[in-house]
C-alpha positions in Angstrom: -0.8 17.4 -33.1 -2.1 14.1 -32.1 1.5 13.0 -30.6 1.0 16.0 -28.5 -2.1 15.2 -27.1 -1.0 11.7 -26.5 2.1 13.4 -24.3 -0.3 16.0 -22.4 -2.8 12.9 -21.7 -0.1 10.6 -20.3 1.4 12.9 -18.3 -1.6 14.2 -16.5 -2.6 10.5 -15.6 1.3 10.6 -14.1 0.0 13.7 -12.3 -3.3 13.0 -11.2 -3.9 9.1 -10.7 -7.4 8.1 -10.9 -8.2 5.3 -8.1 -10.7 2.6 -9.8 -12.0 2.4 -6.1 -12.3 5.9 -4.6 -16.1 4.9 -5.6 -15.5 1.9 -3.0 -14.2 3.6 0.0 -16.9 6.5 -0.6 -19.7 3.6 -0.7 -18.0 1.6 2.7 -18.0 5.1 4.1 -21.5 5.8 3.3 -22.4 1.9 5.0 -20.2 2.8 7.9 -22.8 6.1 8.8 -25.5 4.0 8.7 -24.1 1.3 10.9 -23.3 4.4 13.4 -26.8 5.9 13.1 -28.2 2.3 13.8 -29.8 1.7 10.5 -28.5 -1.9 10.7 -30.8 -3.2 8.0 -29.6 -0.6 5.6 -25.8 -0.9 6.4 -25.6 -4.7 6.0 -27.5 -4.3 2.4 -24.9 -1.4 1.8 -22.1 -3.6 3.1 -23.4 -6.7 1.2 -23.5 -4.0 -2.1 -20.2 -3.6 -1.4 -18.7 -6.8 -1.2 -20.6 -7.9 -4.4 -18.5 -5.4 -6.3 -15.6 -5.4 -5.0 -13.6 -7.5 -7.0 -10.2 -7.3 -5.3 -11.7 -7.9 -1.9 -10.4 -4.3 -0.7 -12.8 -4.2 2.3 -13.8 -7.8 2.7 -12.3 -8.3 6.1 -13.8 -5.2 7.4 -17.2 -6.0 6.1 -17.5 -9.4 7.0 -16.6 -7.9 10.6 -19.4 -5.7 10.7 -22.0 -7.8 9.2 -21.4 -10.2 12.2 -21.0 -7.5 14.6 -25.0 -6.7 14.8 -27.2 -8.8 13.8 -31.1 -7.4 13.6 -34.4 -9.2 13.2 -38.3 -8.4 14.1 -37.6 -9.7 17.7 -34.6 -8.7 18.8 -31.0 -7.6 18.2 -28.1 -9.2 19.2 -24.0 -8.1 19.5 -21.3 -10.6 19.3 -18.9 -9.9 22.0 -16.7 -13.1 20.9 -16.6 -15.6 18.4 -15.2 -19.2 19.8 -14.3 -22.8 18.5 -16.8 -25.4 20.5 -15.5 -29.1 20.2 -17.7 -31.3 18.7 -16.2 -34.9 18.3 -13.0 -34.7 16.6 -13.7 -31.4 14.8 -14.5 -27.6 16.1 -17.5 -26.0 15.1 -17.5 -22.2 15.1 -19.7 -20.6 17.4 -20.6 -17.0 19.0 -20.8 -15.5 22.5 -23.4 -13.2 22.1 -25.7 -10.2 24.2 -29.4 -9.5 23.8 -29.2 -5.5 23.4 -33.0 -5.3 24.6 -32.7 -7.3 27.9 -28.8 -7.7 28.6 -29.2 -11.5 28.7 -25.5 -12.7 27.7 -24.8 -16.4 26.0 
C-alpha cells in the first residue's frame, strides 16, 4: 500500500509541476499594477519585497529597472530618460539624464 502511494505521488509531481516561484511572478505582477496606477511608493517597497526574497535573482534586472525608472519624494518626481558614463579623471562615474514630471525641466 505504501509503495503505491509513493508511485501515485511521484507521478502526479511528473504531471503537475509545482513552480517554487509562481508566488514570485504573482507578487512582481502585483508591484507591476501599482507602478501602472502610480502608486510609486508602494511599488518600489513591493519591488524591494521582491528582490529580498528572491533568491535566484529571477526578476532582479527587471526590478532594478523600475526602481530607477521613477523616482518619488515630497517635492518632486523625477523619470530617467537615460543613464550615462560622465568622465571624471581617469575613471567614469555613472550618472542620469533625467525630467522633472511636474515642470518638464530636463537635465
Amino acid at each position: 500500500m505504501k509503495f503505491r502511494f509513493a508511485i501515485i505521488f511521484f507521478l502526479s509531481a511528473l504531471l503537475f509541476p509545482v513552480k517554487a516561484q509562481d508566488h514570485l511572478s504573482i507578487q512582481f505582477g502585483y508591484a507591476n499594477n501599482l507602478f501602472n496606477s502610480k502608486l510609486y511608493f508602494d511599488a518600489i517597497t513591493e519591488y524591494k519585497r521582491l528582490q529580498f526574497f528572491d533568491s535566484t535573482k529571477t526578476f532582479n534586472y527587471e526590478i532594478n529597472y523600475k526602481i530607477g525608472e521613477n523616482f518619488t519624494n515630497n517635492f518632486s518626481q523625477i523619470q530617467i530618460i537615460e543613464q550615462i558614463r560622465m568622465p571624471q579623471g581617469k575613471y567614469t562615474q555613472k550618472g542620469y539624464k533625467y525630467k522633472c514630471l511636474k515642470c518638464g525641466n530636463e537635465d
